[in-house]
TINUVEX-199366 format. One record per residue (C-alpha): residue in one letter; z, y, x. Coordinates in pm, whole numbers, plus 50000, padded with zeros to 5 digits. Last residue first. Example, Ala and Ser with C-alpha at 12.3 -4.5 7.8 and 13.67 -1.06 7.14 Angstrom:
BEGIN
S507144989451367
A507804955051230
//
This chain:
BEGIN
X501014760148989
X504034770049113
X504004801049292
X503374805149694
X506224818849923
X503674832650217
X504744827050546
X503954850650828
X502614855951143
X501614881051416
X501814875351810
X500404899052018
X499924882952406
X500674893952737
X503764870852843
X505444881552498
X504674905752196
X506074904551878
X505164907451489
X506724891451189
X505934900750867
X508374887250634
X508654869350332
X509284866149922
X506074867349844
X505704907049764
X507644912650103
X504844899450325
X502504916550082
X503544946550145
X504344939150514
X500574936350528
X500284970150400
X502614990650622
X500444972250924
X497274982050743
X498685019950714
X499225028551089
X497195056651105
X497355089050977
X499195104951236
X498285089051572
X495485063451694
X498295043351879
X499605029651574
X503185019751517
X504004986851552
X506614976751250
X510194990551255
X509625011650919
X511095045150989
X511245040651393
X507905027551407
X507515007451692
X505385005652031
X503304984552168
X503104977852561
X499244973952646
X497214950752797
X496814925452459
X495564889952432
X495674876352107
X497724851751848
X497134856151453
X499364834551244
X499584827450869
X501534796750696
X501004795850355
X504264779350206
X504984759349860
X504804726250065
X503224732650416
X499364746850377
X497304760750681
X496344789650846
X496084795451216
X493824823451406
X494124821151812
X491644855651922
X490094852652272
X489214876252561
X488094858052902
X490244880053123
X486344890353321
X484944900053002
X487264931053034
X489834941952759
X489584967752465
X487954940052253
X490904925752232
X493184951152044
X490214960351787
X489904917051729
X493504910951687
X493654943851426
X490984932351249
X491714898251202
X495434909451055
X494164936650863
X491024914350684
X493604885850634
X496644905650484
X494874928650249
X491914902550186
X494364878750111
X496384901649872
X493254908349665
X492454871349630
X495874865249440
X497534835349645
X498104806549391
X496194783249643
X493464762149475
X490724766049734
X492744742749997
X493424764150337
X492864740350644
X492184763350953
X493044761851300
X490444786551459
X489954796351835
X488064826351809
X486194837552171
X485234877252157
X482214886852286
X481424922252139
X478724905051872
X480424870351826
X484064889351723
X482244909751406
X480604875951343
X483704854851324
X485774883951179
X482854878550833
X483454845550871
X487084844550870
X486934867350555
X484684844850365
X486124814850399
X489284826450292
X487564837650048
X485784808449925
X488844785750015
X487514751950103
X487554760450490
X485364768650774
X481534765150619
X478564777650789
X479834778051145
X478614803651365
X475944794051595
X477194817551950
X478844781052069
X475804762752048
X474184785552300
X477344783052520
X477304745152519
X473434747152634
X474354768452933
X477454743453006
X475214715352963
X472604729553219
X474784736653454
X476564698853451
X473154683453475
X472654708353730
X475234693353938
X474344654553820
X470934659854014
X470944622353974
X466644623453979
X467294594853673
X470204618353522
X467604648653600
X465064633953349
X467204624953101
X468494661453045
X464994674553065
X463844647952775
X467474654752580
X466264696452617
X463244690152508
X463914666652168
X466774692852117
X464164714752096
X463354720251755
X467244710551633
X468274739051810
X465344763451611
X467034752251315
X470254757851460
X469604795251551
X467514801551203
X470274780950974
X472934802351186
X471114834151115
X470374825450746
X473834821550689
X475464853150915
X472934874150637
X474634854950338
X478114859050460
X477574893050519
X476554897550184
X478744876050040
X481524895450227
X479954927150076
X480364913949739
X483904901849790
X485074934949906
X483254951549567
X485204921949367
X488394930149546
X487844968449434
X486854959149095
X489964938649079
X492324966849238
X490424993548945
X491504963248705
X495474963748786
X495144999148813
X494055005048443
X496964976148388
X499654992248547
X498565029748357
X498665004348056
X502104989948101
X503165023948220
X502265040847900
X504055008047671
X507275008447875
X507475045447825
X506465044247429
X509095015447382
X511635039247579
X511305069947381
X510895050547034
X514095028247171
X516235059047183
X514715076146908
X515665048146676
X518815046746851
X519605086046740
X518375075946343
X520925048546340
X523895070646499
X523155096446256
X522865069245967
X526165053346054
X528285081146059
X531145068745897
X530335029646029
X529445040846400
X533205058146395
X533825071746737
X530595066446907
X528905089146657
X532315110246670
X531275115247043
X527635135046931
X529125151646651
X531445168446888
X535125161846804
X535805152047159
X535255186647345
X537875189847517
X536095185947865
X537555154147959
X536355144847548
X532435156647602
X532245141447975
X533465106147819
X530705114047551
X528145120047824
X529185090848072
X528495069147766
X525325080347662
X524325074848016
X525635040648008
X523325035247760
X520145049347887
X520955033348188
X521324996848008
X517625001147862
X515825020348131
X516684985948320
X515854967648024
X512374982047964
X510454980148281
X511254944348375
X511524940648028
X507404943147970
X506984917848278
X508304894848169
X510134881548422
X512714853348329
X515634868948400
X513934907248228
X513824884447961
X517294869547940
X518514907147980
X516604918647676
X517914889947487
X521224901447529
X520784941947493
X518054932047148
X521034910947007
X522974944746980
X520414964946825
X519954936546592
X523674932446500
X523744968746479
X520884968146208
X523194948145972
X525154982445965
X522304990345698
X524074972845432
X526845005045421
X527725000445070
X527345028744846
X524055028144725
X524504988744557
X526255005944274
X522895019644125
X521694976744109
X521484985643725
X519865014943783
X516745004744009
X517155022444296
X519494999144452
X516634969644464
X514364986844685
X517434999144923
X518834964544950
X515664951345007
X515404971645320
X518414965745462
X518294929445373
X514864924245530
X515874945245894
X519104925945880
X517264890445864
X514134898546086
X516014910846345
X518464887146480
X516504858746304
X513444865146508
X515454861746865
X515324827946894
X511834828046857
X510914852647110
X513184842347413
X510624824447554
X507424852447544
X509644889647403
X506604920147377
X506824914347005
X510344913446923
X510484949347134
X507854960246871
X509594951646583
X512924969146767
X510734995246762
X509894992146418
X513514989446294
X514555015946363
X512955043246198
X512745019445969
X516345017845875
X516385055745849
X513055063045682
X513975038645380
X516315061645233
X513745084345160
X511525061244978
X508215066745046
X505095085944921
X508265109244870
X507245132745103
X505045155144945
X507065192144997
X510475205744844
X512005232744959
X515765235244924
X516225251845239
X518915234945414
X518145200945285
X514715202045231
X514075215545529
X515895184545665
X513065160745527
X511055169145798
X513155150046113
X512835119245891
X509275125945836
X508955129346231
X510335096246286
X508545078946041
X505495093046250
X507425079346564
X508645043146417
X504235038346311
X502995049046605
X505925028346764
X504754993046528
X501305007146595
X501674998946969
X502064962446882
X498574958346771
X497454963447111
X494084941547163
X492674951647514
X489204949647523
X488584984047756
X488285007447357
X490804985847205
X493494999447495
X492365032647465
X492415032247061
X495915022347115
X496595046247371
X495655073247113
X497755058046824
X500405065447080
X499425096747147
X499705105846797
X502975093846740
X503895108847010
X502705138646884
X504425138246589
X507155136846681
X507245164346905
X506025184446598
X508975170046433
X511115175246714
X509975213946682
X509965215746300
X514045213546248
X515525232246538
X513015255846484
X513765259046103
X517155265246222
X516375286646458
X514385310346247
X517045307945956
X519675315446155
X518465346146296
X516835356645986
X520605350545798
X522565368846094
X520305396146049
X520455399245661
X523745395845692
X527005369445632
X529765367945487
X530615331545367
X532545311445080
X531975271645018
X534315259144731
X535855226844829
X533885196444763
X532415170444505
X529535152544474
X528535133344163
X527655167144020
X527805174343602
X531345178543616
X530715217043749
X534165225143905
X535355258743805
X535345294743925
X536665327843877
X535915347744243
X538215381044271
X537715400044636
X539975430744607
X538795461744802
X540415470345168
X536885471745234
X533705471545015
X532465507645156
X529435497445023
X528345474144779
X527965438944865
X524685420044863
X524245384244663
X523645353944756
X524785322644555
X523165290944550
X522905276744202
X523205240344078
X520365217444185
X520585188943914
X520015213943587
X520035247843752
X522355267343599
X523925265743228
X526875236543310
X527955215842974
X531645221143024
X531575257942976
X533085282143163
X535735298943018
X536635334743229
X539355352243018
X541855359143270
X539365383443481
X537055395843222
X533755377443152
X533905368542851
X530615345642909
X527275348442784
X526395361543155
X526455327143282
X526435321243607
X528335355643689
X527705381843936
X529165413844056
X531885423843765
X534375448443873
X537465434143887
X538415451844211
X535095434744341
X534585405244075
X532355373744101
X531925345043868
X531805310043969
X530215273943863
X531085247244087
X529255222044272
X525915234944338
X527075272444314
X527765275344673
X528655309144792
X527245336244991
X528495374045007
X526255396345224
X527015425745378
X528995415445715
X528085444845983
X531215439546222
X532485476246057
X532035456445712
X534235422845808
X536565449146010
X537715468345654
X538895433845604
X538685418345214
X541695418544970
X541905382644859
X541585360044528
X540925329244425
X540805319044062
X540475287843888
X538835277543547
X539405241043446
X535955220143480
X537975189043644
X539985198943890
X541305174744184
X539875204444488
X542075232544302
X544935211744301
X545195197844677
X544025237644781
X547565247644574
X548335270744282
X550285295544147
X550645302643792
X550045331943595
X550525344143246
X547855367243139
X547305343042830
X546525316043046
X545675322643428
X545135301543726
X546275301744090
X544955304144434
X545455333944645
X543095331744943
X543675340145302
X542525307845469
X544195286645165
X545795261445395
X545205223145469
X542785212545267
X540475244245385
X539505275045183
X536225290645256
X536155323645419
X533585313345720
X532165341445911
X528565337245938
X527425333146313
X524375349246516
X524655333846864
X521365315646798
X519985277146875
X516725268046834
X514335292447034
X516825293347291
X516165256047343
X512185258347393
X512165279147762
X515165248947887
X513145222747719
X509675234447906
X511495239248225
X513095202448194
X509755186948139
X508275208048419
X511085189448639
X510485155348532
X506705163548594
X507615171948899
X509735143449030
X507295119448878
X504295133749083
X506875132349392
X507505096549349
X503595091649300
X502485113749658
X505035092449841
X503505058049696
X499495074549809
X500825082450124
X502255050650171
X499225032150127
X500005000050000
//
């Protein structure tokens, strides 16, 4: 590998991590706002200011928070002398919730707003009635402008609990602006439509990859599983305008309650699909839970099954997400290749989560939302649901990018090999027809030469008997042989060194026996062969005829081993990298990268390129851990 090309990765990754984090950093104050309404609503545990009490026949009688929250359509009254500050700090709005209770307003028992203006509506005679005259199933939000120079005047709200609502709460009470309400309103609805949009677009770029993948012959049907978890996703994420604006758009093509259990459920769909041994055992782990969640929800909204909604079925999907950790690590054992990727991201995403919240409570923060998910995973089930869905989205869509980035490389190497191959054909063919031409023309006159040969035995000139065998041995010698071993490219590469040696006079001693069904991939033979060949034959054909150069190659089979050793002359001292410990190249920087890639491959079966020099000679070798067939 070069390792220009693996330094020039890391830091890709490293940059884009970092352009990531600039683009979050410039999007969050866009979501968030300093701008806060001043909260005047009356808690369980005190009044917050407010006199609470009721009043019959102008007689009244104190109350508590405890017995305003168990009413049941009686009037109540609260009642408090507002802050001069509240109007200095710019608060000129009054906002209440008229969902669950219906309320009439009174500055110093002036009237400012009432739900029903058929009322008496006098301060002690207030009477709403029981059927409620808003909204029918929405209720009333309340908004209305103070007049000025409101304080140090008496704040009078008659109000009573609208029996109509399933729901029930303490009445909400707020100041607020027109500046703090745009301000909120704007990052709030950013909050909301930017991880939509984002989404979204993975949803769309995973439908892209899919189309990618079909487009080079690749059938990906699992992808849609995350196209189809990210654009649930994004509805999900959508539905909250509804919620805090009360809009209403066309998303009810599906059930709502159906977005959360999907949301995850598809990726762990597709995490089911990407599982080879382990896949069978894991079905019921997912397909049970995922079914009864989602039948549970079909069934509930038919009225007689109403009482089904409150049970919290959808905790079924923990013992999926929790099944998905095991099996996950009895992949990743057995080397799928999809796990390797995703369980390590898996388990760190995890324990990050869980460095966070410990960082949230050492910090005094523990009542965040994001450690009471932790806290109570039943309470706030569907916020922790819809946060692993995203989890496993992220990291399903990361396993699946690099999977195919892998496998776009994965075929550029194999068009690469197949180019080397090509050429070695080539040269194979052309060293061919030479040796057919030189022993062809051998055979020709052979006839001579035994004639000449049998002549001098009967003269006994046994000396240039001798001569002319050694001659004729050398001629012989230049013939390259046609076929060295039953690997093809094995075969191929020797060859190809065999002729590069032949034409600068290099001898090749060669001990080869390499069957053609070894499970080494091609394109790591070429890597090792082609640099180790190369390499003997540059350092050789440095040195004078007169030293009689020569190249030792050995390859050959023992058990699950391929046994690899180049031995040559050498007449320098070599040195070694200090970084990596291998011979460092005498050409300088930029050099030096077939030795870095041979110990690649070295290390990518489980061995060890070995290189050292003794009594004048470079010895390389290396044994290849070959897998079972």
């Amino acid at each position: 590998m070069n390792m220009k090309k693996s330094n020039w990765k890391l830091g890709g990754f490293a940059l884009y991590a970092v352009i990531l984090l600039l683009i979050l950093g410039f999007l969050y104050p866009y979501m968030v706002t300093d701008a806060e309404k001043l909260f005047l609503t009356p808690m369980f545990e005190e009044a917050n200011g407010w006199e609470i009490y009721t009043l019959e026949n102008n007689v009244r009688e104190d109350k508590t928070t405890q017995e305003l929250f168990d009413s049941a359509g009686e009037t109540f009254y609260l009642s408090r002398t507002l802050d001069e500050q509240m109007e200095r700090d710019g608060f000129t709005i009054l906002e209440l919730d008229g969902v669950t209770w219906q309320q009439s307003i009174f500055l110093d028992e002036e009237l400012l707003y009432t739900v029903d203006p058929s009322l008496d509506n006098r301060i002690g005679f207030v009477d709403f009635p029981k059927e409620y005259r808003g909204l029918q199933g929405m209720g009333e939000y309340v908004r209305l402008s103070l007049p000025p120079n409101y304080g140090s005047k008496t704040l009078t709200i008659a109000l009573a609990f609208n029996t109509e609502t399933e729901y029930k709460s303490m009445p909400m009470v707020r100041m607020s602006s027109e500046d703090i309400q745009t301000q909120q309103t704007v990052s709030t609805a950013n909050r909301i439509a930017m991880p939509a949009i984002a989404y979204m677009m993975i949803a769309i770029m995973l439908l892209g990859l899919f189309f990618y993948n079909g487009y080079h012959g690749q059938k990906s049907y699992s992808i849609l599983l995350l196209t189809t978890a990210a654009f649930f996703q994004s509805l999900r994420v959508l539905l909250n305008f509804e919620f805090y604006f009360n809009s209403h758009f066309s998303l009810n093509f599906i059930p709502v309650e159906l977005l959360i259990p999907l949301s995850l459920g598809m990726p762990l769909l597709y995490m089911f699909t990407q599982m080879k041994r382990w896949r069978k055992w894991y079905a019921p782990f997912i397909f049970i839970p995922l079914g009864l969640s989602i039948l549970f929800h079909l069934i509930a909204r038919f009225p007689m099954f109403t009482f089904l909604s409150y049970y919290p079925y959808d905790a079924l999907l923990y013992v999926s997400l929790l099944a998905l950790g095991v099996f996950a690590v009895l992949e990743w054992k057995d080397g799928n290749k999809t796990y390797h990727l995703f369980t390590p991201l898996f388990f760190t995403g995890i324990a990050c989560i869980l460095l966070t919240a410990m960082g949230f409570v050492l910090t005094g923060k523990g009542e965040a939302e994001f450690v009471m998910v932790l806290r109570a995973p039943i309470l706030m089930m569907y916020e922790a649901l819809q946060r692993y869905g995203s989890l496993l989205l992220i990291l399903g869509g990361i396993v699946s990018f690099a999977l195919t980035v892998k496998n776009a490389a994965d075929i550029k190497s194999e068009l690469s090999i197949l180019s080397i191959k090509n050429e070695l054909i080539s040269e194979n063919i052309v060293n061919i027809q030479e040796s057919s031409t030189e022993i062809a023309t051998l055979r020709h006159d052979m006839l001579r030469h035994l004639y000449t040969l049998l002549d001098l035995s009967r003269k006994g000139e046994g000396e240039r008997i001798e001569n002319y065998l050694e001659k004729l041995t050398k001629e012989t010698e230049r013939i390259l042989p046609v076929k060295i071993c039953s690997h093809s490219v094995v075969n191929a590469l020797i060859s190809r060194s065999l002729a590069k040696a032949n034409k600068v006079g290099i001898q090749m001693d060669l001990h080869v026996e390499v069957p053609d069904d070894i499970t080494v991939a091609d394109n790591d033979l070429c890597t090792l062969l082609m640099n180790m060949l190369d390499n003997a034959i540059e350092a050789v054909s440095s040195l004078a005829k007169e030293e009689n150069p020569r190249i030792e190659l050995t390859m050959h089979v023992r058990g699950r081993y391929l046994f690899i050793e180049t031995i040559n002359s050498c007449d320098r001292i070599i040195l070694s990298d200090e970084k990596t410990g291998l011979p460092a190249s005498g050409k300088g920087e930029g050099h030096g990268y077939g030795m870095k890639a041979m110990s690649e491959v070295a290390k990518k079966y489980n061995s060890k390129l070995q290189v050292k020099q003794e009594n004048g000679k470079v010895i390389v070798r290396t044994a290849l851990l070959m897998k079972e067939k």
